[in-house]
N, C-alpha and C positions, 0 to 999 in steps of 0.2 A: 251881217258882214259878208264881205264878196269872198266864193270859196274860187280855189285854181285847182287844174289838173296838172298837178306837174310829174313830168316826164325825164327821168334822165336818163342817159345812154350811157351805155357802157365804158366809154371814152370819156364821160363824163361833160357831155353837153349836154341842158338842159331845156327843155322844150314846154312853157307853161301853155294849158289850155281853160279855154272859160267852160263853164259847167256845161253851158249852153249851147256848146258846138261839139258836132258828132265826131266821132273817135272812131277810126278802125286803125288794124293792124297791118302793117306792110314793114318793108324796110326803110330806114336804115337803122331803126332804135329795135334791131334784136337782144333781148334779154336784158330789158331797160325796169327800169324802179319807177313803181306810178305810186304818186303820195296824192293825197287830196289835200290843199295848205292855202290857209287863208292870204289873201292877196294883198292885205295890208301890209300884215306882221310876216309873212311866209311860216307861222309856225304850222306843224303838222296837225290834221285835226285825227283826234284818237277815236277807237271803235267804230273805225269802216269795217264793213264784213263786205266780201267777195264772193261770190258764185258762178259758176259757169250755167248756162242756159244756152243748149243748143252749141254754137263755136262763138257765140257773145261772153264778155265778160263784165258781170254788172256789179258793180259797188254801191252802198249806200250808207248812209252815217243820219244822223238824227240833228239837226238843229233848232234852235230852239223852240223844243216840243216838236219838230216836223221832222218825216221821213224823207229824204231826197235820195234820189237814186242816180249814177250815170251809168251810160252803157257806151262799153268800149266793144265796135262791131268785128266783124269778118269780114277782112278786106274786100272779098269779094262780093259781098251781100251789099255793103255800102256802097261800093260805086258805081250802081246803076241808080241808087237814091240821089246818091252826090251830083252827080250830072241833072238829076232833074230838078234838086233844089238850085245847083245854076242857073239852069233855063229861067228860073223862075226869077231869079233875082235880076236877071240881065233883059227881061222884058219887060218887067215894072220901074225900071232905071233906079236899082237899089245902088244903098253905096257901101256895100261890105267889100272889102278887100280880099283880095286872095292871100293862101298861106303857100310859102315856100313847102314842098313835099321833101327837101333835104334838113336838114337840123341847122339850127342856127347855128355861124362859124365863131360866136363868142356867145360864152356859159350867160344864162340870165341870175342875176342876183332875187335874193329870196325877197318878196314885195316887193317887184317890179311893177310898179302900176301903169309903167307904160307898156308893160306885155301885157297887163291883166286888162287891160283897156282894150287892145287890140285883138284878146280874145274874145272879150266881150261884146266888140263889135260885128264878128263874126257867126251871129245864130244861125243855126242851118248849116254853115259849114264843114267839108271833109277835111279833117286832120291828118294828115299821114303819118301815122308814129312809128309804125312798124313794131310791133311790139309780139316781136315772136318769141318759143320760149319759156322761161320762168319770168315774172317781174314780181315785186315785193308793191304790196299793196296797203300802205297805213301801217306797216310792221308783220303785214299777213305776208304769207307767197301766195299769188293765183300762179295757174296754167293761163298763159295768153296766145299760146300756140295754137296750131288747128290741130285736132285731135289723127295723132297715124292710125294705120292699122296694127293689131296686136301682133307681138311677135313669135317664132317661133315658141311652142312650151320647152322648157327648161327642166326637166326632170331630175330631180336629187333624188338619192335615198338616203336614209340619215339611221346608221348600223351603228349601235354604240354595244353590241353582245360579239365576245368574243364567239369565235370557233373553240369547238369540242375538239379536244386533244386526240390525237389521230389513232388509231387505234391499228390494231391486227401488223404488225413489223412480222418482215417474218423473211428468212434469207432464200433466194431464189435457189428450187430445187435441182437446176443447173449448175449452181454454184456451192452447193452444196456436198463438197468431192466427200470418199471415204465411203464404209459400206452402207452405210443409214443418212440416205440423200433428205432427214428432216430433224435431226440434230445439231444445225447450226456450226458444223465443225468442220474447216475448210482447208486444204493446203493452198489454195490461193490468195495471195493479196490485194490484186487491183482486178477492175473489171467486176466486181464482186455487188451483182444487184438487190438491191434493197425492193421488197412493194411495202403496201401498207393500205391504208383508208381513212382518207381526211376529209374534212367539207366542200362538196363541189367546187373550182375551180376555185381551188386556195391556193395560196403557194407554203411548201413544207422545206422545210430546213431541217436536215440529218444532220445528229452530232455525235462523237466517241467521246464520251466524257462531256466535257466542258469546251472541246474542239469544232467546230463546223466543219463537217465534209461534205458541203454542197447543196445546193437548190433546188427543187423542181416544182412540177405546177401538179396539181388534182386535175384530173380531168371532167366533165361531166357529171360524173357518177360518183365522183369522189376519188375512184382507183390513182393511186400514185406509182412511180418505180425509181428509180436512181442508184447507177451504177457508182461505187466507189471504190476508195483504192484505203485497205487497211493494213498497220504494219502487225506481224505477228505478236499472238499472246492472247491475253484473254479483251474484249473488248466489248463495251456497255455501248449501247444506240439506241437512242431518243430523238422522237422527230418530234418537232412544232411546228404549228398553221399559223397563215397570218392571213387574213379574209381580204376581202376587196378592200373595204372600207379601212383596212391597216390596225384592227383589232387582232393583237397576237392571242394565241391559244396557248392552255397547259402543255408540259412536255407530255409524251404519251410514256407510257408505261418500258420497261429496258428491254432490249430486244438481245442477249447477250452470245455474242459470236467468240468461238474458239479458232484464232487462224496458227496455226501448225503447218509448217513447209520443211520442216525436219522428220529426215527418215529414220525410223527406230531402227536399233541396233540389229546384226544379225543373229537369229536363234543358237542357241551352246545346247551342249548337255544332251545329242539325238544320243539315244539308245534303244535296245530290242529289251521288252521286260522279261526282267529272268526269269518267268514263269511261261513266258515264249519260248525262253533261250534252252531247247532240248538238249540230250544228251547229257554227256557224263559234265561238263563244265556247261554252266548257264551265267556264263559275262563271256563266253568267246562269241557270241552274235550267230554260233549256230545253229540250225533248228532243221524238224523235219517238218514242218510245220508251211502250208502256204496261204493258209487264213488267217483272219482274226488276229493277227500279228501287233499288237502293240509297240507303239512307237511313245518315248514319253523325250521330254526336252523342258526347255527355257527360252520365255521371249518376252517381250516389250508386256506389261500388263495391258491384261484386254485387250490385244493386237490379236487381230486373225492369223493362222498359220497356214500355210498349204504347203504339203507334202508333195516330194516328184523323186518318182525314182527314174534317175537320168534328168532325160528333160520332158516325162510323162506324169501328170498329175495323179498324186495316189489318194487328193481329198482335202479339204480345209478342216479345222478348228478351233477353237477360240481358246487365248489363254485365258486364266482367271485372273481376277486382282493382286497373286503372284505372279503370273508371268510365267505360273507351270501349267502344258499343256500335252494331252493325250491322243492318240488317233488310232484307231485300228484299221488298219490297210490288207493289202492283198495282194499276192504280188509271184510269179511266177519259178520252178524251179532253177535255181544257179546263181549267182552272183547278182547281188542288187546294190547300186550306188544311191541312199536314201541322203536328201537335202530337202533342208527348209526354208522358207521364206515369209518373213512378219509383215504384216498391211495393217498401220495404224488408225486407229478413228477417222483422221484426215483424212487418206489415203495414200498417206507417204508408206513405198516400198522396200525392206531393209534387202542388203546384200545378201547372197545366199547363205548358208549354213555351213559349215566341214561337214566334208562327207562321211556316212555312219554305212559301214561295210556289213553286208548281212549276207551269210551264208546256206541258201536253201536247199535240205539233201533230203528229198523225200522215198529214196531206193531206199535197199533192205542190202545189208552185204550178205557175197555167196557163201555156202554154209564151210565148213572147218575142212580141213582133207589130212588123208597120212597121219594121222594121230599115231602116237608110240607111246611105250614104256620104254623110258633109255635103258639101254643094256647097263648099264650099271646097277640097276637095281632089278632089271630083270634073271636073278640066282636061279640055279641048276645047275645040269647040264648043256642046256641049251639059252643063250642070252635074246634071244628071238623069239622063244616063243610065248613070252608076255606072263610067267609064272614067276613067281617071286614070293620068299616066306617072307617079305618086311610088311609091314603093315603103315609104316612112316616115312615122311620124307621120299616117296615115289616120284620119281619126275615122269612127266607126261610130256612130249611132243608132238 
């Protein structure tokens, strides 16, 4: 049975060819469907297989008991062959007809035997199919395209392991106000930088709690920073990574910040210890004393205190976890105006103190003068001259 090449375009115009006429690829049938179908029945003939060889595309199927192969060429390879199977046909006075290089402008129906006739009388002939592209071969795809150049490479990387949760938070020792710049304990609120250590150029997200307070990236190295703005109290922060490839990380471990912007109350309670407090009364603040002076009071627990008498510092110390605190000062003879002042963990400043009046007399008084026996109790004859037989109740002057 007579086989055909049939060709359809994507338009769906149909273009049969005879086995026996040469095939290349050109336009106008880009991305056309090449069946191989008997020319009676037009039915499809099954298990053609396709291969590329070179920029030829060769088909072959088995009929009975026999291999037949066609080869549909490179446009450009065939039409210097094509021209010279003309020649040859045109100087022997053959009488093959030429084929239209456009597609036929009405569809051939399937067992057209006056196309399959027409192809058939055509051996030798160039086909112009154009058949650039993909086309469907017997139910296969061939390549019928000329082969490009490969393109640029496309590089993926394919990260499915999260980032390691970031580690080392720790509050900037800039922002870290109060006497112990790495206690985490701030009277600031905003402005307040965060570092820490994530996976090279991750991006990390700081949160208070369950809150987000903002974004940054890792750098190279890992190092991160990000300034925030916290409201006062006690406050929990957790940062997590998210890598390139948008695999999120553990939270990192809590980085717990105390922000306090409230100044502790002013110190009460200055007094001179009455074992300072010389002389005959020890609560009137007098003394002769200009060292080692004891000062004792009440302040903010744990709040540093420093002493000034006037506006001259006489020395800090610490309350305890009462809030009572001690200092021995020093401080020169005469009138001392002694005030305190509390400095909280933060480094909030409390108002001064009442002033605690200390009286420094370290002279000696001059010695006694004129001393008498009052004449009333000086008996005799003479009230003057200091003889008296009482023995009791003598007054002295």
């Amino acid at each position: 049975m007579t086989k055909l090449i049939r060709v359809t375009a994507a338009n769906g115009t149909i273009k049969n060819v005879g086995l026996s006429a040469r095939v290349k690829r050109e336009p106008p049938f880009v991305g056309a469907k090449v069946e191989i179908v008997d020319a009676a029945t037009g039915a499809i003939v099954s298990g053609v297989k396709s291969k590329i060889i070179g920029k030829d595309l060769v088909l072959s199927f088995t009929e009975s008991g026999k291999k037949k192969t066609v080869k549909v060429e490179d446009a450009a390879k065939s039409a210097a062959s094509s021209e010279q199977k003309e020649t040859e046909a045109a100087s022997s006075g053959g009488s093959g007809a030429d084929v239209s290089m456009q597609p036929d402008t009405s569809p051939a129906r399937a067992g057209n035997t006056q196309g399959a006739d027409r192809a058939t009388g055509l051996s030798g002939a160039t086909i112009g199919l154009g058949l650039a592209g993909l086309g469907v071969v017997g139910g296969l795809v061939a390549a019928l395209a000329k082969s490009s150049a490969a393109s640029s490479v496309l590089a993926i990387t394919v990260d499915a392991t999260p980032p390691a949760a970031p580690t080392v938070l720790d509050l900037a020792a800039g922002d870290d106000s109060g006497t112990n710049n790495a206690d985490n304990v701030t009277n600031q609120t905003s402005a307040l930088t965060i570092t820490g250590q994530a996976e090279a150029n991750a991006r990390v997200e700081l949160f208070d709690g369950a809150a987000s307070i903002g974004t940054t990236t890792a750098n190279a190295t890992g190092a991160f920073r990000l300034d925030v703005t916290l409201a006062a109290g006690a406050r929990l922060i957790t940062a997590k990574a998210t890598d390139a490839a948008g695999n999120f990380g553990a939270a990192s471990s809590v980085l717990a910040i105390t922000v306090d912007a409230t100044a502790p109350a002013a110190p009460t309670g200055l007094d001179l210890a009455a074992i300072d407090d010389s002389g005959t009364n020890n609560a009137d603040n007098v003394t002769n004393q200009t060292t080692n002076l004891t000062i004792t009071g009440t302040a903010e627990a744990n709040a540093q205190v420093e002493l000034f008498n006037g506006s001259t510092s006489l020395g800090t110390t610490t309350a305890n976890g009462s809030g009572v605190f001690t200092n021995d000062v020093a401080f020169a003879v005469g009138g001392a105006s002694i005030i305190a002042k509390a400095t909280d963990a933060a480094g909030n400043v409390s108002a001064v103190s009442s002033v605690l009046a200390i009286t420094v007399d370290a002279t000696p008084p001059a010695a006694p003068t004129v001393l008498d026996l009052a004449a009333g109790d000086d008996s005799g004859t003479d009230n003057a001259d200091n003889v008296t037989n009482q023995t009791t109740n003598l007054t002295i002057t």
